[in-house]
LOZABA-560627 format. One record per residue: residue number from 1; x, y, z of N, C-alpha, C in turn. Coordinates in pm, 1 decimal. Example, Ala and Ser with C-alpha at 12.3 -4.5 7.8 and 13.67 -1.06 7.14 Angstrom:
BEGIN
ATOM pos      n_X      n_Y      n_Z     ca_X     ca_Y     ca_Z      c_X      c_Y      c_Z
ATOM   1   1319.0   -569.0    780.0   1230.0   -450.0    780.0   1320.0   -330.0    780.0
ATOM   2   1285.0   -225.0    708.0   1367.0   -106.0    714.0   1290.0      3.0    787.0
END
This chain:
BEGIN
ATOM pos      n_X      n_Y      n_Z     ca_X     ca_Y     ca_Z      c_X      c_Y      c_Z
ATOM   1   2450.9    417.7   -575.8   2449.5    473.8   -443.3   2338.3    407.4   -361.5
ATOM   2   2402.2    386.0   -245.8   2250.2    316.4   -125.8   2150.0    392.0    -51.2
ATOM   3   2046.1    360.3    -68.2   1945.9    483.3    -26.8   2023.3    431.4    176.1
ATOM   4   1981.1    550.8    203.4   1985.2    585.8    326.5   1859.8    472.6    421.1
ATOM   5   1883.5    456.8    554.0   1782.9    372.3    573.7   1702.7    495.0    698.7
ATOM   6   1608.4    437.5    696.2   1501.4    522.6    742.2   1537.6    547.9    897.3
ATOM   7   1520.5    634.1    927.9   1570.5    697.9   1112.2   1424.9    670.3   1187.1
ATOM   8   1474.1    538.8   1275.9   1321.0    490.3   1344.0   1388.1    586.5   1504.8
ATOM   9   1301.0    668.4   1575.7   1302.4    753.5   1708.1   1230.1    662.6   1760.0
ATOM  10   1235.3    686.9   1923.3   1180.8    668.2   2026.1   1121.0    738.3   2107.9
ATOM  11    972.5    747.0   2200.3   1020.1    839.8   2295.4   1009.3    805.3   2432.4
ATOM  12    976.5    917.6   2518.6    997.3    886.6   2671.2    935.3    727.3   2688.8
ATOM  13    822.3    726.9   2612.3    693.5    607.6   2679.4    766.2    500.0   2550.9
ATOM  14    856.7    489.0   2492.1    906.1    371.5   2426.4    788.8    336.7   2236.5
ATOM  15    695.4    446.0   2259.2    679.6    501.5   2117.9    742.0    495.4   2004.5
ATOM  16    736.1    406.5   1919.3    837.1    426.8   1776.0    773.8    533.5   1663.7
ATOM  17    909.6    627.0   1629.1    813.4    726.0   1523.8    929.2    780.1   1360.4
ATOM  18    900.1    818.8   1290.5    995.9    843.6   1170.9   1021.4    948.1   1145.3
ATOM  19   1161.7    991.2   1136.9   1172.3   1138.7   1117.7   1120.6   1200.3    998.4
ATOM  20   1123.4   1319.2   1022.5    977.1   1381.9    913.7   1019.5   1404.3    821.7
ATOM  21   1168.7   1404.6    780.4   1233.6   1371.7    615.1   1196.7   1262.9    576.8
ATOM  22   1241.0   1175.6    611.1   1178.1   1037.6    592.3   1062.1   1008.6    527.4
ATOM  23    968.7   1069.2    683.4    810.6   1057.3    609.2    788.7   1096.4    488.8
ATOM  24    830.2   1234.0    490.3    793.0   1315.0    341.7    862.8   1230.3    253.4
ATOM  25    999.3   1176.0    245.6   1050.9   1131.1    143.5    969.0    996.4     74.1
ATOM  26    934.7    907.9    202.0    839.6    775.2    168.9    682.2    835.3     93.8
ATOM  27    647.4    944.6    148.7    485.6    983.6    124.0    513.5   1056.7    -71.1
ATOM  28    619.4   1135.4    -62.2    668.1   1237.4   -150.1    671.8   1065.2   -308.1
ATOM  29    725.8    940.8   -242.8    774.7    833.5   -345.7    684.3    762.4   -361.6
ATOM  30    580.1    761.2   -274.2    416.2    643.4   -315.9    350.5    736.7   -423.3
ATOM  31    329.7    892.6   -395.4    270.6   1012.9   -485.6    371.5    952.6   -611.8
ATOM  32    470.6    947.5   -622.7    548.6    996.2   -743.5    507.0    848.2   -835.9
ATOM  33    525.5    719.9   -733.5    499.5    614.5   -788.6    335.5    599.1   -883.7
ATOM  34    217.3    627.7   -783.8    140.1    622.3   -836.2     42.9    732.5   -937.6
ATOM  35    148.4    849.7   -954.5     92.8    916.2  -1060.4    108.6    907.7  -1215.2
ATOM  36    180.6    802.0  -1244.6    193.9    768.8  -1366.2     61.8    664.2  -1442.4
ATOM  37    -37.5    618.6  -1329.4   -103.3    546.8  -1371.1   -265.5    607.9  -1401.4
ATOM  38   -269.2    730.7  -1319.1   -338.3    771.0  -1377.3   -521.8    769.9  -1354.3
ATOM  39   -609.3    780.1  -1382.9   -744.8    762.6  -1254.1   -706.4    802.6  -1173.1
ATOM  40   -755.6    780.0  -1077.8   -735.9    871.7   -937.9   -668.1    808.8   -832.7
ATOM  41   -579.2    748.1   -868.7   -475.5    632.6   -771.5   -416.9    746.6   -738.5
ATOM  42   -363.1    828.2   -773.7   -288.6    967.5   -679.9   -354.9   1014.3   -592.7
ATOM  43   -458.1   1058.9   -650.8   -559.7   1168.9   -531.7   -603.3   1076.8   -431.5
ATOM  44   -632.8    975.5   -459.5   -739.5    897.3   -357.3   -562.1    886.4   -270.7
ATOM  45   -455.1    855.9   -253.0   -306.8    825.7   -179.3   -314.9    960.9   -146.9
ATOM  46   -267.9   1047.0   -209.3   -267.7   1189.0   -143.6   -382.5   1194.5    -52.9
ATOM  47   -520.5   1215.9    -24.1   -574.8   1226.8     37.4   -577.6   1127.0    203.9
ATOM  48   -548.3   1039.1    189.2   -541.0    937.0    331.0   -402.4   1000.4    344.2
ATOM  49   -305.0   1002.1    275.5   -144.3   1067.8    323.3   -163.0   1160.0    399.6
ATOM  50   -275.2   1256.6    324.8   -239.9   1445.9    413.9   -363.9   1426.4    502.9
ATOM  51   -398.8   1306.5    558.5   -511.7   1276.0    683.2   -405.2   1273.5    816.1
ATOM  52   -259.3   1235.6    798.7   -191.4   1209.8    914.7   -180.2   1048.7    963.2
ATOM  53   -100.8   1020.6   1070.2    -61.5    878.3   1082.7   -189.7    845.1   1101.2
ATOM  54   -219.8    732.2   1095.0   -379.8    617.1   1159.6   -363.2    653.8   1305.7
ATOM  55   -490.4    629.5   1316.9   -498.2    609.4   1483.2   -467.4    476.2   1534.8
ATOM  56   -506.1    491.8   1671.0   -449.6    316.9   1736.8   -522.9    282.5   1726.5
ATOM  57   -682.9    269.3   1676.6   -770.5    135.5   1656.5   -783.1    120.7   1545.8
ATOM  58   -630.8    154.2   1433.5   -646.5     81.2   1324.2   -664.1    -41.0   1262.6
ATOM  59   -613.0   -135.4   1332.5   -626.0   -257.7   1291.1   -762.0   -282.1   1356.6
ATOM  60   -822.8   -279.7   1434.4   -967.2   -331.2   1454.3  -1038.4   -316.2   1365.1
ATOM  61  -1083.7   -141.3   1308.5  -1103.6    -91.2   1210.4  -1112.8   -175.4   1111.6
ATOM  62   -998.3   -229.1   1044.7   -957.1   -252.3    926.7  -1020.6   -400.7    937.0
ATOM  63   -981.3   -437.5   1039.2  -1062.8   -598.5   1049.7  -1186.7   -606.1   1029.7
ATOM  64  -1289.2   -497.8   1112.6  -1411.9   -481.5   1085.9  -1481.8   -449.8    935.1
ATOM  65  -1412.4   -389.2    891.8  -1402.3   -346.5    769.0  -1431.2   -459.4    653.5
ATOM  66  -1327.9   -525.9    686.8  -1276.0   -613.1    571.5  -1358.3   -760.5    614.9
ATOM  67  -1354.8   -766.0    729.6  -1397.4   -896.9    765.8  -1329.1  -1035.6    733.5
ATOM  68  -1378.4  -1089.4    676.8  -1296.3  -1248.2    635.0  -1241.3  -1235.1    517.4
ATOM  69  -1246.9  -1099.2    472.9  -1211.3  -1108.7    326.4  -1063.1  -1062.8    323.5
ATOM  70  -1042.6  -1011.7    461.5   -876.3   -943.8    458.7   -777.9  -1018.8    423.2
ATOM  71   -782.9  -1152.1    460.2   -673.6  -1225.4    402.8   -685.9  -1223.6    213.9
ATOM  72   -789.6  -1236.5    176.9   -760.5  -1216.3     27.8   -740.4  -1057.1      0.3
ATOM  73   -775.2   -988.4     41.1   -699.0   -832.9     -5.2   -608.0   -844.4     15.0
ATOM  74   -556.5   -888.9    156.6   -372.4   -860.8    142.9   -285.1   -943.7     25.1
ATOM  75   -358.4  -1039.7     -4.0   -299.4  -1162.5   -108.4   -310.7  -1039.0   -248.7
ATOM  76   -434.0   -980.0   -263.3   -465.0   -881.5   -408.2   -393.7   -806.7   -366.9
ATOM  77   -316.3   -721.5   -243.2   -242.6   -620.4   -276.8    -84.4   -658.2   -313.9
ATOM  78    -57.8   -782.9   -285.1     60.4   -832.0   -175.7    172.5   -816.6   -336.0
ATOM  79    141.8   -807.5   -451.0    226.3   -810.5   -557.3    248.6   -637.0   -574.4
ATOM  80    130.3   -567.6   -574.0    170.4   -434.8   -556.6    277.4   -351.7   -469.2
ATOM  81    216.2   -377.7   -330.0    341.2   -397.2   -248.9    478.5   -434.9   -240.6
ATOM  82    488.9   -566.5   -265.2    625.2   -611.6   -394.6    703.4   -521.0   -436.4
ATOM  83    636.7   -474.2   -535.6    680.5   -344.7   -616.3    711.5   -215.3   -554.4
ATOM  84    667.1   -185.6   -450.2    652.8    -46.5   -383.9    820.8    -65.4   -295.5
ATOM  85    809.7   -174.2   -250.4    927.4   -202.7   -174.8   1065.1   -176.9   -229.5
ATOM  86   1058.5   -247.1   -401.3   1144.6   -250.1   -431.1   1212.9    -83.8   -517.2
ATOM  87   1086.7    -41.1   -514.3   1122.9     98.6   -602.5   1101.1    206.5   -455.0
ATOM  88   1076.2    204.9   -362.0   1099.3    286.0   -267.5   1152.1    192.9    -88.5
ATOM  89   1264.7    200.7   -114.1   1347.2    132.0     16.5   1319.7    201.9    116.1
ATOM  90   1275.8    111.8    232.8   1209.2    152.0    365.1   1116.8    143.8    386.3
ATOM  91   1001.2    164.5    255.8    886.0    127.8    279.4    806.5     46.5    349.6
ATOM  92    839.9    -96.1    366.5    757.4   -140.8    475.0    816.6   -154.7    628.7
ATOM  93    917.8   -115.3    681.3    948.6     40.6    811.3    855.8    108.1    800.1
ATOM  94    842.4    205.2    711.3    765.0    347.6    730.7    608.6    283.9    770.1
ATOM  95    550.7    175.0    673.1    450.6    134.1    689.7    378.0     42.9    835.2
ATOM  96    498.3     -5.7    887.2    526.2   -103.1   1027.8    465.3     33.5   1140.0
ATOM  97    612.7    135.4   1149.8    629.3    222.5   1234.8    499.1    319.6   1265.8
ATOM  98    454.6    381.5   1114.7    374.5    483.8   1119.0    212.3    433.4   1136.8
ATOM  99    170.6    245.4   1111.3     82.5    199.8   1151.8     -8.0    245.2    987.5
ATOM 100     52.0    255.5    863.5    -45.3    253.0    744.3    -80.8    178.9    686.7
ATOM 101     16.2     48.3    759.6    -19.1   -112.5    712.7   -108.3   -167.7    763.3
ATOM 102   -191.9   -102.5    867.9   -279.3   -159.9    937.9   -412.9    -19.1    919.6
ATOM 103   -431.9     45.2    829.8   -516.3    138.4    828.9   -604.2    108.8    713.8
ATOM 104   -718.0    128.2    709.8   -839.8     96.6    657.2   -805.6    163.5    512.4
ATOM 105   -755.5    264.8    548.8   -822.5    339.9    418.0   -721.7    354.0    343.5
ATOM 106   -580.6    322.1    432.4   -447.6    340.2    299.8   -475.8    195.8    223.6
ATOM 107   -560.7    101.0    309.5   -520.1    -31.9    241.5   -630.0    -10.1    106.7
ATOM 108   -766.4     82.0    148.5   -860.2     65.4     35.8   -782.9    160.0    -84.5
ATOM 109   -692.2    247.9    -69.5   -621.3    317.0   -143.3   -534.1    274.4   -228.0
ATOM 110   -483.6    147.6   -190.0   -400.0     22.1   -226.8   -468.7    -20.3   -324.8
ATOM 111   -555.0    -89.4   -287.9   -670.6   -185.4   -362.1   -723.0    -54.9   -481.5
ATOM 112   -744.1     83.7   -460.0   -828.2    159.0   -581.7   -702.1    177.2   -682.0
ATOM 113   -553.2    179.1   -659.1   -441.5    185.0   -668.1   -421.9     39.4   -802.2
ATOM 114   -449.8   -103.9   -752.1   -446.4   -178.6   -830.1   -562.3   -192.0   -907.4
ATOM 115   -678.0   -130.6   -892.5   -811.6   -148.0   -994.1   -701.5    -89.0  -1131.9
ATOM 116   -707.9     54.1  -1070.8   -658.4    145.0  -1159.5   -549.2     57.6  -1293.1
ATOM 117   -507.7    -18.0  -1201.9   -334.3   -101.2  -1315.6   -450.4   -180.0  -1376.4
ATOM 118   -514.2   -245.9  -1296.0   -588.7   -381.7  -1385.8   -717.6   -399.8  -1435.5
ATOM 119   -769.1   -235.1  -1461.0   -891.3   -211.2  -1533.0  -1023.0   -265.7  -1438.6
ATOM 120  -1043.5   -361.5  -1340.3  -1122.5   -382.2  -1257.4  -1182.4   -268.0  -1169.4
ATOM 121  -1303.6   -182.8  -1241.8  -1308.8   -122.8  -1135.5  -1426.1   -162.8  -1033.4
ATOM 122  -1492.8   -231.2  -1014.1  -1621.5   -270.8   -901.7  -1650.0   -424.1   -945.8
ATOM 123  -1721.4   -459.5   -841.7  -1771.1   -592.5   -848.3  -1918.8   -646.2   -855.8
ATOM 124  -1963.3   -650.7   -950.4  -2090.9   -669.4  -1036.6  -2179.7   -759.7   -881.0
ATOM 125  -2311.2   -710.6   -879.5  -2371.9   -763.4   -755.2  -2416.7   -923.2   -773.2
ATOM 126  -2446.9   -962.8   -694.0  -2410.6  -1145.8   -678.7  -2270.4  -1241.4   -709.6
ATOM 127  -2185.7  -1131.8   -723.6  -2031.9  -1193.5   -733.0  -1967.0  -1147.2   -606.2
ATOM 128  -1952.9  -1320.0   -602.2  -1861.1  -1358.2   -474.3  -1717.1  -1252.8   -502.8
ATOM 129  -1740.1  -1153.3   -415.2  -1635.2  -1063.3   -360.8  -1502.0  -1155.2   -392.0
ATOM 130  -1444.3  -1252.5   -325.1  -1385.4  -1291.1   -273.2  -1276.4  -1385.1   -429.7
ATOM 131  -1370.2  -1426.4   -522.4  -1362.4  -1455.5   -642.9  -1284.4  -1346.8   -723.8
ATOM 132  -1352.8  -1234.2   -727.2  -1316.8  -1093.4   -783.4  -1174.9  -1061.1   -753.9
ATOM 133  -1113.5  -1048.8   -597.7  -1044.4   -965.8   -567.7   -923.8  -1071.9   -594.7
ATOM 134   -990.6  -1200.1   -600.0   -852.6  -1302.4   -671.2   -842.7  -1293.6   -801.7
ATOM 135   -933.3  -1289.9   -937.2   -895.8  -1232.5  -1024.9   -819.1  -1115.8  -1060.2
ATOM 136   -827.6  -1005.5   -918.7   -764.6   -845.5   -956.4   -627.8   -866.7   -928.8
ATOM 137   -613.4  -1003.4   -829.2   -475.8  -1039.1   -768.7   -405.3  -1082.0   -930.0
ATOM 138   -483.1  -1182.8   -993.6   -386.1  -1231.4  -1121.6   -353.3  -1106.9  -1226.3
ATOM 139   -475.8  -1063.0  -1238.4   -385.0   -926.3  -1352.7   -303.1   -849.4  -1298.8
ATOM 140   -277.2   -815.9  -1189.9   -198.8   -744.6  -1083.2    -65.7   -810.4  -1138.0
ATOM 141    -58.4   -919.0  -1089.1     52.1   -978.5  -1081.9    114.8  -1035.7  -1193.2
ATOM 142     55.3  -1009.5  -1341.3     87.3   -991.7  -1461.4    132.5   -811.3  -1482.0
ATOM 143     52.1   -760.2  -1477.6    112.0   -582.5  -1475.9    250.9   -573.2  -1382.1
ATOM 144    243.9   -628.6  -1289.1    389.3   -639.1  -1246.7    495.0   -710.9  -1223.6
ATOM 145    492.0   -822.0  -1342.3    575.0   -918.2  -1360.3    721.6   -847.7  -1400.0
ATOM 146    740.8   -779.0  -1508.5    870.8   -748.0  -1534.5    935.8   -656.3  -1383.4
ATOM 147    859.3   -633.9  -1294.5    917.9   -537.8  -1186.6    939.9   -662.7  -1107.7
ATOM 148    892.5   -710.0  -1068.6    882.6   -829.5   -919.7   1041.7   -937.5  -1044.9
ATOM 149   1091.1   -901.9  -1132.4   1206.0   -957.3  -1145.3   1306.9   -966.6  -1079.4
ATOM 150   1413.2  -1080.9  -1033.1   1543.4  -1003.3   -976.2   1597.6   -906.7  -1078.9
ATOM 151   1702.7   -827.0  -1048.4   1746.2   -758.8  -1147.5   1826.6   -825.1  -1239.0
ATOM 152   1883.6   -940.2  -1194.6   1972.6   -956.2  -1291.1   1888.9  -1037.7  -1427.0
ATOM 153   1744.6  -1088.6  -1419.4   1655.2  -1126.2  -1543.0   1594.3  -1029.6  -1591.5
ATOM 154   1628.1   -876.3  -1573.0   1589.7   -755.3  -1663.8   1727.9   -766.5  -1802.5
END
């Protein structure tokens, strides 16, 4: 059976927003996804989830945040993600629309999300950050090799 595709609204001012089955169903499938792993990759997702959509200076935020290093986080999350897509359809809609792809703290939720899979949890002081979060990218992307398969090489 085909999952349903996500109901993107509009409003008067040309606003894009997701109906609130939806939401719950996408928010209800990241919870379900990441409680099997265990540490606090649930709670820390539940908690930015039941904060409500980001605001509009999320992406500044997140830039400030991250600084030059954002392009390698998105590279360390970008196999996780992968996975999220393929086990919950719509997901990056919900993430576009509702602006969580561009929020600081779902992305650090992401990132505590893959420590959790790949035993990395912090980065020892005088190590190049940037070194680290590419190592968390390779075990990442070993923990989710049999998923990031097409289906038909399962």
């Amino acid at each position: 059976m085909q999952p349903q595709p996500l109901q993107v609204f509009t409003d008067d001012v040309g606003r894009f927003f997701i109906g609130k089955d939806d939401h719950r169903r996408i928010c209800e499938g990241l919870l379900a996804l990441a409680r099997p792993f265990g540490g606090n990759a649930e709670s820390e997702l539940r908690r930015v989830l039941s904060e409500g959509v980001p605001a509009a200076h999320a992406v500044e935020e997140t830039a400030a945040y991250f600084g030059t290093d954002l392009p390698v986080v998105q590279e360390v999350i970008r196999p996780l993600i992968e996975t999220i897509r393929v086990s919950l359809p719509g997901f990056d809609i919900w993430m576009t629309v509702t602006g969580f792809g561009n929020d600081c703290e779902f992305i650090l939720a992401l990132l505590n999300w893959q420590r959790v899979l790949t035993g990395v949890t912090e980065t020892p002081r005088g190590v190049n950050r940037a070194r680290i979060l590419q190592k968390i990218a390779a075990r990442l992307r070993a923990v989710h090799a049999d998923q990031l398969k097409p289906a038909w090489e399962h």
